[in-house]
Backbone as a ProteinNet text record, in pm:
[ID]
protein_1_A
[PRIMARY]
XXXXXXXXXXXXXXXXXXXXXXXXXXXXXXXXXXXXXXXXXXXXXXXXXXXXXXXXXXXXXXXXXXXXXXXXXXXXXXXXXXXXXXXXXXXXXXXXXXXXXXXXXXXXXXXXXXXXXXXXXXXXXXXXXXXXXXXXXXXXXXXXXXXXXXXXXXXXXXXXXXXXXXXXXXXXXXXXXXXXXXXXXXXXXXXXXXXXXXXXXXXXXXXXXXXXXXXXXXXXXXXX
[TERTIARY]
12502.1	12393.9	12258.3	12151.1	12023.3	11990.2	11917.5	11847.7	11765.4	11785.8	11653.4	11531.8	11443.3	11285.1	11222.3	11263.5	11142	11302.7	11231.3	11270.6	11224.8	11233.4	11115.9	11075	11012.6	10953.4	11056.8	11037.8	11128.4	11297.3	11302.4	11430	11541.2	11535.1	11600.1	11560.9	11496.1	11408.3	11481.4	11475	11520.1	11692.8	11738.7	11871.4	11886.6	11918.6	11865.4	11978.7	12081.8	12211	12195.3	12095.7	12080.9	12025.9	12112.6	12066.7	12092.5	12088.8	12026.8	12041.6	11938	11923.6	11954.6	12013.6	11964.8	11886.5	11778.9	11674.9	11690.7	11778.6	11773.3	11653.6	11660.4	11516.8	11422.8	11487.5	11434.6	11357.5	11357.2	11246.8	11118.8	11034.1	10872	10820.5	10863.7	10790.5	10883.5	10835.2	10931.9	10769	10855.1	10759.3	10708.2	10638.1	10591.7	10736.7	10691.5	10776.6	10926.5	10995.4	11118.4	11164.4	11119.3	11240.4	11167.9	11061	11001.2	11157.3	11152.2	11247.1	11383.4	11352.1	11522.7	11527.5	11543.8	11539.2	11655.6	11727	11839.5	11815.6	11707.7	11700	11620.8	11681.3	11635.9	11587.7	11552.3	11534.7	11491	11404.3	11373.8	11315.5	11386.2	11306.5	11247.4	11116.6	11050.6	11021.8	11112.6	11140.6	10981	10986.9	10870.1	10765.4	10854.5	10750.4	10655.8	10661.6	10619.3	10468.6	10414.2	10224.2	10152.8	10230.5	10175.4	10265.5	10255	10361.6	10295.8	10366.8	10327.9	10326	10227.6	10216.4	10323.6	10345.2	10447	10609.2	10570.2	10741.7	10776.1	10755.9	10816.4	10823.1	10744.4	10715.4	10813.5	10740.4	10882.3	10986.1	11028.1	11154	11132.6	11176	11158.2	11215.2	11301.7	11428.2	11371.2	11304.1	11256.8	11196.8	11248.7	11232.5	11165.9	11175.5	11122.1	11126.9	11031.5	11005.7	10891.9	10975.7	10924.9	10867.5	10743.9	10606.2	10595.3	10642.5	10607.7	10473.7	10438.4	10320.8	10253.4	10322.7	10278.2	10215.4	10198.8	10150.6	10055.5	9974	9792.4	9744.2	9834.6	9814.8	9903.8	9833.8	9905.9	9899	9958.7	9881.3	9923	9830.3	9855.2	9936.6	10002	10060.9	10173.2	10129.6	10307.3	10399.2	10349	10447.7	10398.1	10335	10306.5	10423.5	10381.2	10561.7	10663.8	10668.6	10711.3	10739.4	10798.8	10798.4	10854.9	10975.2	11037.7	10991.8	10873.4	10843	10723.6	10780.8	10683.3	10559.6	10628.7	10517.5	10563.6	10441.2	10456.1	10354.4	10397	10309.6	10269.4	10137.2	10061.2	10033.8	10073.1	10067.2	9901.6	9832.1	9686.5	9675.8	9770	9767.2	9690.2	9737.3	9666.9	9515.7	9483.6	9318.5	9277	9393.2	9327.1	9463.4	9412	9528.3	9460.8	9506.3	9479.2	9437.3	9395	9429.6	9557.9	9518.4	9618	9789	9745.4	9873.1	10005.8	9917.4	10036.6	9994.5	9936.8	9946	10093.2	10050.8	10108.4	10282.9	10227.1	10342.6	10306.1	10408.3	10363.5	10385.6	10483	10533.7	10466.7	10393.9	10289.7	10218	10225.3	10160.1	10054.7	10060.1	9936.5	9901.8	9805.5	9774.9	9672.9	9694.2	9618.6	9611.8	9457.5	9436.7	9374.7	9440.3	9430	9254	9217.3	9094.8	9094.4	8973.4	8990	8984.6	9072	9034.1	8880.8	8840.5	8712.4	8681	8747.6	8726.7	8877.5	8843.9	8985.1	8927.6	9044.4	9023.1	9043.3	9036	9027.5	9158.6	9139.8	9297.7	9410.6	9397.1	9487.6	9548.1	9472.1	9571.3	9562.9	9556.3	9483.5	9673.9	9626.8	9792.7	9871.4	9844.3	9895.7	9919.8	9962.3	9946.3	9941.9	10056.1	10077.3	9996.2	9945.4	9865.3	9709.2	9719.8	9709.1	9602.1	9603.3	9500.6	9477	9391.2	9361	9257.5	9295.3	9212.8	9171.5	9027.4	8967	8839.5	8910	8859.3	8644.6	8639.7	8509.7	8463	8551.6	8587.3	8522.8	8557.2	8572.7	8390.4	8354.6	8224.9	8243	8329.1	8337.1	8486.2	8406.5	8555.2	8553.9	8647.3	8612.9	8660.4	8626.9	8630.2	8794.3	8809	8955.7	9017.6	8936.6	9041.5	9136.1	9101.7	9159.5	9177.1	9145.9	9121.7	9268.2	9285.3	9390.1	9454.3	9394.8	9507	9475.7	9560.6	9545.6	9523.9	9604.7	9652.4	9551.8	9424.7	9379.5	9255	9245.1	9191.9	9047.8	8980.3	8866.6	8884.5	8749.5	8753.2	8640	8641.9	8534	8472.6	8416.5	8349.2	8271.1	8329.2	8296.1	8133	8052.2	7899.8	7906.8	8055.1	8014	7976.4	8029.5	8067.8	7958.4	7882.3	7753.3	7771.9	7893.5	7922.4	8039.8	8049.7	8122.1	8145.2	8260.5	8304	8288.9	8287.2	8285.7	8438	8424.7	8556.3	8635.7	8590.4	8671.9	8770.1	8677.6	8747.6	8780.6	8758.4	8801.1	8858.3	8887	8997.4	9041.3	9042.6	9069.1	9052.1	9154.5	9091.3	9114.2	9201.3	9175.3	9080.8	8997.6	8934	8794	8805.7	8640.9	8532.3	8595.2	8437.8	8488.3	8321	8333.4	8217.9	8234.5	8093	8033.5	7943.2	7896	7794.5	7797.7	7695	7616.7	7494.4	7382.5	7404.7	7456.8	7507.1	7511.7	7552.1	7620.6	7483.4	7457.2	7355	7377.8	7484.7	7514.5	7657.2	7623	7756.6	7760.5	7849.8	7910.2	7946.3	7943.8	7912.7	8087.2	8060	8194.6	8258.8	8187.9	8249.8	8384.2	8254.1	8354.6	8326	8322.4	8345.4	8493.3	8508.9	8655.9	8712.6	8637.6	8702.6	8664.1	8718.6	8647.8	8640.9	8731.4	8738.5	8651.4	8521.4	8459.5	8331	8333.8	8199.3	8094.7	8129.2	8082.3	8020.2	7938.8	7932	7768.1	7848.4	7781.3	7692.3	7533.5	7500.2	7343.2	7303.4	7206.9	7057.8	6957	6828.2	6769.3	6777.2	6719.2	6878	6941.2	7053.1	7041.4	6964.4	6992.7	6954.5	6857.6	6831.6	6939.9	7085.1	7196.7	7276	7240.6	7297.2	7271.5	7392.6	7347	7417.5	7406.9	7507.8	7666.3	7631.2	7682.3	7789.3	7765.7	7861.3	7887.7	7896.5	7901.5	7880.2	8004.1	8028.4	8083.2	7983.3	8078.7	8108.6	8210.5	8290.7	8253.4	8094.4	8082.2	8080.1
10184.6	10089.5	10151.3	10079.4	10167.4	10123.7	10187.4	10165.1	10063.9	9968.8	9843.8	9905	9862.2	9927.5	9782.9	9659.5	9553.2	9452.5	9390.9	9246.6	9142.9	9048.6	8946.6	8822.6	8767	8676.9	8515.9	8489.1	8440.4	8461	8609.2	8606.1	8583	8584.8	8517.8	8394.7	8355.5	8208.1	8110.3	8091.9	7996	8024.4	8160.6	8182.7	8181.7	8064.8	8030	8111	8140.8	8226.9	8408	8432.1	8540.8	8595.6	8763.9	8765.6	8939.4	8989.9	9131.2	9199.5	9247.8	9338.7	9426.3	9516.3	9671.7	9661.9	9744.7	9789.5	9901.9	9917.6	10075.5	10125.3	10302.1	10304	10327	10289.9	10312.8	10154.9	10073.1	9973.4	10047.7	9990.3	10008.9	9861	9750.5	9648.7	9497.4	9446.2	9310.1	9187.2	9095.6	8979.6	8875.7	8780.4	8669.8	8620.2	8559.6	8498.6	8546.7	8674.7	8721.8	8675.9	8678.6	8611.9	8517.4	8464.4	8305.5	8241.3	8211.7	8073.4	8140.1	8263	8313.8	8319.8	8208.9	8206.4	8241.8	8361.8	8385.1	8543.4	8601.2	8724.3	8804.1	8908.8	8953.5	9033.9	9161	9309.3	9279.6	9371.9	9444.9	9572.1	9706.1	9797.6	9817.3	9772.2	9805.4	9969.9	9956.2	10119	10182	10298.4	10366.3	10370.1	10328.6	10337.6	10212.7	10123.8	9977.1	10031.9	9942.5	9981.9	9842.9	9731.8	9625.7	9497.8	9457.8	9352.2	9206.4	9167.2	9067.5	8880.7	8849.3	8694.9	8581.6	8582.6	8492.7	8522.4	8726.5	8754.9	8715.2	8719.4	8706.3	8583.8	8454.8	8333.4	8268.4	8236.3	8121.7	8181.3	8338.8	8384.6	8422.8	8304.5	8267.9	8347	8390.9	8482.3	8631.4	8667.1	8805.6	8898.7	8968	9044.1	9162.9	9248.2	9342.8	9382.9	9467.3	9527.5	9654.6	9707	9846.9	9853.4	9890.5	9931.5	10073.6	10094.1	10240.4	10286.5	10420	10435.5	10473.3	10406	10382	10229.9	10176.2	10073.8	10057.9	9984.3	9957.7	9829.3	9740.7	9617.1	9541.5	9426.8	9349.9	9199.4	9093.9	9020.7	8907.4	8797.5	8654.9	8579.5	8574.5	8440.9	8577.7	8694.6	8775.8	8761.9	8763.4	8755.4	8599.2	8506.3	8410.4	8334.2	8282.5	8172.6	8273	8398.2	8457.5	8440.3	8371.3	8310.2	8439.4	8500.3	8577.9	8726.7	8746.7	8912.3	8899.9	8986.1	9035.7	9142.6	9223.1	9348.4	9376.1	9464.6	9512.4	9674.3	9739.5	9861.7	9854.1	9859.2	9854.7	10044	10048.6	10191.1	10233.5	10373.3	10404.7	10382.7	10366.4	10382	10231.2	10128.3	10022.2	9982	9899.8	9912.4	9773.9	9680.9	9552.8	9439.7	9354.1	9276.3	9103	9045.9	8931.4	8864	8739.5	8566.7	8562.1	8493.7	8422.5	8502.6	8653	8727.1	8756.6	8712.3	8700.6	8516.3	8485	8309	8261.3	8149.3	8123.5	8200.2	8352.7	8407.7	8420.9	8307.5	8289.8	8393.8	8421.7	8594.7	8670.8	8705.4	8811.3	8860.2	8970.3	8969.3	9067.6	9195.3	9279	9334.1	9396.7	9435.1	9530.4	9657.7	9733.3	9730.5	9702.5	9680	9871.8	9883.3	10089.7	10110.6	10191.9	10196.5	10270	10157.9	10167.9	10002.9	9979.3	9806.3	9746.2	9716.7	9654.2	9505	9417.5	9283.6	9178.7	9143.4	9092.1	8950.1	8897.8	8790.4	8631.2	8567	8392.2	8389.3	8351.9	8293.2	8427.6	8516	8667.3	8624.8	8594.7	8553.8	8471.2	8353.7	8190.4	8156.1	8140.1	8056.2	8169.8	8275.5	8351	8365.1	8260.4	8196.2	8306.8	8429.7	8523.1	8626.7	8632.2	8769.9	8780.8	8918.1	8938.7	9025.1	9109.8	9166.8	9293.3	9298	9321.2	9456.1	9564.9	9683.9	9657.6	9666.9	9650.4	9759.4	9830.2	9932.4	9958.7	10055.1	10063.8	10044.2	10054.7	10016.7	9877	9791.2	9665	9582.2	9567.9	9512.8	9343.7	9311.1	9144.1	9078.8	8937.2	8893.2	8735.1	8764.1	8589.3	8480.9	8372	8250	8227.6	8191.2	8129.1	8246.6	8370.6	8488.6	8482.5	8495.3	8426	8300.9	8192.7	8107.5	8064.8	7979.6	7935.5	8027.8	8144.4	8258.9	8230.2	8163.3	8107.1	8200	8300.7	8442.5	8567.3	8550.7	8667.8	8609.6	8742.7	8747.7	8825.5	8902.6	8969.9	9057.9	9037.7	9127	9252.9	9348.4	9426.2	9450.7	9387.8	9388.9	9526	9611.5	9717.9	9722.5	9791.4	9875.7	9817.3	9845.4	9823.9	9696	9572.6	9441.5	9372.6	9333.2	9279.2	9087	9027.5	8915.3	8836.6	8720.9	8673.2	8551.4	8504.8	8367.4	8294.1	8139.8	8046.1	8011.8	7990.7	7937	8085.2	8155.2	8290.4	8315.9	8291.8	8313.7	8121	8047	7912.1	7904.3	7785.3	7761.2	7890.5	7986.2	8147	8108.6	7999.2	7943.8	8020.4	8184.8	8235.7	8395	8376.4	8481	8459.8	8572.6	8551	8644.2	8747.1	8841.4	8879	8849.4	8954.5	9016.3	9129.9	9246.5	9198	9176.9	9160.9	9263.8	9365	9465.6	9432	9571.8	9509.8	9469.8	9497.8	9547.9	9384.7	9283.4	9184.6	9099.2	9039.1	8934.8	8802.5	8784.6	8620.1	8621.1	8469	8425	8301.9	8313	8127.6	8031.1	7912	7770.2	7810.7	7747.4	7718.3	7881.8	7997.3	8124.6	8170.2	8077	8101.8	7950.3	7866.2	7718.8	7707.5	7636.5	7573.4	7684.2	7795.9	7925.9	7872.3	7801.2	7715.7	7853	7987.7	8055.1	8184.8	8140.4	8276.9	8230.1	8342.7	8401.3	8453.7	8546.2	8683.6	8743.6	8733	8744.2	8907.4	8990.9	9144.4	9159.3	9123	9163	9227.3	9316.5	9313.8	9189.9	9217	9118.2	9057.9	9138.9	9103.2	9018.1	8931.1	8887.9	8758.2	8712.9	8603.2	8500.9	8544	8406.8	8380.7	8442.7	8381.5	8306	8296.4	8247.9	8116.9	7976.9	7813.9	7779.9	7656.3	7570.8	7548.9	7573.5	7541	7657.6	7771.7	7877.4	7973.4	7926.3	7971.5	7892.6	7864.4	7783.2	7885.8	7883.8	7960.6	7869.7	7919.3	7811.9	7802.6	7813.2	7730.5	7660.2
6973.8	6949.3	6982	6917.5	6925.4	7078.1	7160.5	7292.3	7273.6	7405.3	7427.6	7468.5	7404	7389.6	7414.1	7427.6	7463.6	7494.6	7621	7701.8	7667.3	7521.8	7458.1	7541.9	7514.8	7627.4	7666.5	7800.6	7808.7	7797.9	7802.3	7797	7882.3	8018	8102.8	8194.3	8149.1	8226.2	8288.7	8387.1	8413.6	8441.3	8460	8517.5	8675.8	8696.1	8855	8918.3	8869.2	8944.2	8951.1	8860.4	8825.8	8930.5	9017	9154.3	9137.1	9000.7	9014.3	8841.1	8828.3	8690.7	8660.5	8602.5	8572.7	8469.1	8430.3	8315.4	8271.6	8177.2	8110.1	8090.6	8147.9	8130.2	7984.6	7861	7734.3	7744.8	7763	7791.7	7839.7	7728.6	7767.6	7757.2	7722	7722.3	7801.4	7901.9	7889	7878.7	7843.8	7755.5	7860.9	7846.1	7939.8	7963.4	8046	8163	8187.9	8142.6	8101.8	8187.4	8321.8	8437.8	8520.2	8466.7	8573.3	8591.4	8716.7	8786.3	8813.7	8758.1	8795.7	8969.9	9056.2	9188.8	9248	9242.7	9296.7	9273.4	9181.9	9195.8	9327.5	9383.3	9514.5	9500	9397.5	9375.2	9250.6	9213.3	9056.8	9099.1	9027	8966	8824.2	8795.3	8687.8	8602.2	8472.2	8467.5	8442.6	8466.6	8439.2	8327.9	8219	8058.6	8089.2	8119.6	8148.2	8165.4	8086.5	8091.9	8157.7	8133.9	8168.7	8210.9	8340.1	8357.6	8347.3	8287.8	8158.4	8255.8	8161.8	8209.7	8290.1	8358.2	8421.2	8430.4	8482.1	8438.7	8560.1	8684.4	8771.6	8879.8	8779.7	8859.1	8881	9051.5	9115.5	9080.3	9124.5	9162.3	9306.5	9352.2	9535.6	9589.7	9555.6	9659.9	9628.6	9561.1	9533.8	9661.5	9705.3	9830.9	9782.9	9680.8	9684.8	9518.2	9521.3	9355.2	9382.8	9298.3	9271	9146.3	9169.9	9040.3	9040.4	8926.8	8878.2	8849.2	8842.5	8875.3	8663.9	8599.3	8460.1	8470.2	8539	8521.9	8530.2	8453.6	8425.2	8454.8	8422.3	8423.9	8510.2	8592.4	8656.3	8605.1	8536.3	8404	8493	8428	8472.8	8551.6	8693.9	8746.7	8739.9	8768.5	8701.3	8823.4	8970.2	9080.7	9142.5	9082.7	9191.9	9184.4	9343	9400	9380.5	9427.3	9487.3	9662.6	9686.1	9826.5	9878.6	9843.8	9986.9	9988.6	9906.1	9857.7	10025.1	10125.5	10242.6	10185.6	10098.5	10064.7	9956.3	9866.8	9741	9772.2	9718.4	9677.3	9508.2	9505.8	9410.4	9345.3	9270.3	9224.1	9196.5	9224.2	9163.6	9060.9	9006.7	8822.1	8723.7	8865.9	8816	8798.7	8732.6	8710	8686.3	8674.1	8615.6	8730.2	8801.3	8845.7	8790.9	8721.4	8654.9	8712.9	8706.9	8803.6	8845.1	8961.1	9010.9	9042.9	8971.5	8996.6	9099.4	9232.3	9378.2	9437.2	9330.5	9364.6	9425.8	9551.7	9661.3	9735.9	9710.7	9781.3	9934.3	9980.7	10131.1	10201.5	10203.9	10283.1	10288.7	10184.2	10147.7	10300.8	10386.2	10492.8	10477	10354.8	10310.9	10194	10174.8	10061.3	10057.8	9979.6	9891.6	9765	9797.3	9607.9	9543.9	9466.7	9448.5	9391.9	9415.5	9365.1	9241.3	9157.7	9006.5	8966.4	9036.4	9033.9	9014.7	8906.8	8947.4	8950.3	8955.7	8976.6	9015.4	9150.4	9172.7	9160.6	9033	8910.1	9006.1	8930	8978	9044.6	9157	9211.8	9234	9247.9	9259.5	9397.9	9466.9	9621	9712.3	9615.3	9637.1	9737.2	9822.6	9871.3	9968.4	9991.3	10069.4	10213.9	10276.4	10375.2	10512.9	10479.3	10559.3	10576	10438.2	10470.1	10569.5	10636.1	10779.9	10724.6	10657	10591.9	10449	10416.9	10243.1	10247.7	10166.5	10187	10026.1	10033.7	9916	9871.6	9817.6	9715.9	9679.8	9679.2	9628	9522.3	9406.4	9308.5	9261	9331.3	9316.9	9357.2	9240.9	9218.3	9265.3	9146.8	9182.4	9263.9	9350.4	9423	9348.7	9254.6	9198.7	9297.7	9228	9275.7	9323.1	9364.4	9504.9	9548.9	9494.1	9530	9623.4	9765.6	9869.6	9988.7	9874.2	9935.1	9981.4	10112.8	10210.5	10244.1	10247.2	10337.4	10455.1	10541.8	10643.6	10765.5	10744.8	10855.8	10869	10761.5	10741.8	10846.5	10932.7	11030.6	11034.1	10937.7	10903.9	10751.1	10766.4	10553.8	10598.5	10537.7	10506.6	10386.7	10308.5	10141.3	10163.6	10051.1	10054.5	9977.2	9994	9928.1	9807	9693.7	9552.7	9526.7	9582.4	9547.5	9548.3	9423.8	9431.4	9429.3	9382	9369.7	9430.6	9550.1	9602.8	9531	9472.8	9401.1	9510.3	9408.3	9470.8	9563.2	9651.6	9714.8	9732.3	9751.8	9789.4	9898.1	10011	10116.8	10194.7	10125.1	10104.6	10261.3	10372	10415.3	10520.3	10515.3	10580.8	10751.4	10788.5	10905.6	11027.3	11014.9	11116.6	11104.5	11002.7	10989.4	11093.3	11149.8	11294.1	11204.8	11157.6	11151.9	10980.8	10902.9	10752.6	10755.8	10711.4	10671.4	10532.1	10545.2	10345.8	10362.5	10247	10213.4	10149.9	10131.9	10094.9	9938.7	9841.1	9721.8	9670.5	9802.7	9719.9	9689	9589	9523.2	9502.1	9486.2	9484.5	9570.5	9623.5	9731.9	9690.5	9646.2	9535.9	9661.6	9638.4	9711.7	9755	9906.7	9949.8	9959.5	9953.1	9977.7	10132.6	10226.8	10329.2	10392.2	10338.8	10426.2	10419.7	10572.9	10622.5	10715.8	10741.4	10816.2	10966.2	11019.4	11162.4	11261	11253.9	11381.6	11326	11216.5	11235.5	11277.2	11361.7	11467.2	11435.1	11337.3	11331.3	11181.1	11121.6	10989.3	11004.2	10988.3	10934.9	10826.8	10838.2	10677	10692	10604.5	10643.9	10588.4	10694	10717.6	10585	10469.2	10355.5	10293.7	10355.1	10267.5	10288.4	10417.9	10487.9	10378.5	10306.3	10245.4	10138.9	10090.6	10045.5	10117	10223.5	10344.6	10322.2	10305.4	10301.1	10370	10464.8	10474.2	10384.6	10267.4	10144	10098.9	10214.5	10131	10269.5	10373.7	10470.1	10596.8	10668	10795.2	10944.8	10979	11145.6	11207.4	11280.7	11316.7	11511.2	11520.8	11633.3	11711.6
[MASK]
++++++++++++++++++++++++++++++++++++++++++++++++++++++++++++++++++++++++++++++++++++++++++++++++++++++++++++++++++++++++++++++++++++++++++++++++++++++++++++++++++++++++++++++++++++++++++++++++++++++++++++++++++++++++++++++++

């Protein structure tokens, strides 16, 4: 028989018993949501040809502990690991350059993250719900932090916004109620409403003198 070269979308959805894969490695493509809800799967290795992991392949597969990203990968696409409840860590390959919205949406486990540099904008909602994560290395790369990026990461305890990042979304660091100290550089120009309101245990906010006037009530609460 000829070799599988594409996984079409939806193709295992919703196999709630389904609790391990093999992927021949002649696959270069699997489709949206190929395995959303399969909640009994624990492992995936993603074979190497793979350029882009696709819209909602891996949603709400709760039991998912671990996955391996090959370093062909470019793209990290839409909602592709969120509700991922049991995934603790992921390694993000250099190779990547684009991680979607909402892409590790509410994987509670989640305790860290490197985002690879090359990344230049971590999208709406990428790690809105991450209740665990403790802390996030963020690239120079990375100009913009959209809106809910990390909003309700409850666990994350300080950020450092690197030089490049000229724009903070609205509701970014949302809720972040045990974060004490963030650096904002000079670079950044706008700080969207509600950036860091609800963070009651921060103290400490790093920026320099010509920034203050982005500084509102409205987008920034210390938690005095």
């Amino acid at each position: 028989p000829r070799a599988v070269i594409t996984i079409g979308s939806s193709a295992f959805e919703d196999c709630y018993n389904l609790t391990s894969v093999d992927i021949p490695k002649s696959v270069i493509s699997i489709g949206d949501s190929a395995f959303r809800g399969c909640q009994s799967l624990t492992n995936f290795v993603i074979p190497k040809g793979i350029i882009r992991i696709s819209n909602y392949s891996f949603n709400n597969c709760i039991s998912l502990k671990t996955v391996v990203i090959p370093p062909s990968v470019i793209i990290i696409g839409f909602y592709a690991f969120s509700e991922c409840w049991a995934l603790k860590s992921i390694v993000i390959p250099k190779s990547v350059n684009s991680i979607e919205g909402a892409a590790f949406f509410g994987c509670n486990s989640l305790t860290s993250i490197v985002i690879p540099n090359g990344v230049t904008s971590i999208e709406e909602g990428s790690f809105f719900g991450c209740k665990s994560l403790t802390s996030v290395f963020i690239p120079k790369s990375v100009t913009i932090i959209g809106l809910f990026s990390f909003l309700s990461c409850l666990s994350l305890t300080s950020i450092v916004i690197p030089e490049s990042v000229t724009h903070i979304g609205e509701k970014a660091f949302l809720q972040c109620r045990s974060l004490k100290s963030v650096s904002i550089p000079n670079s950044v120009t706008i700080i969207g409403n509600k950036a860091f309101s609800d963070c009651s245990k921060l103290k400490r906010v790093i920026m320099f003198p010509n920034l203050k006037h982005l500084i509102t009530k409205n987008n920034i609460n210390l938690g005095i």
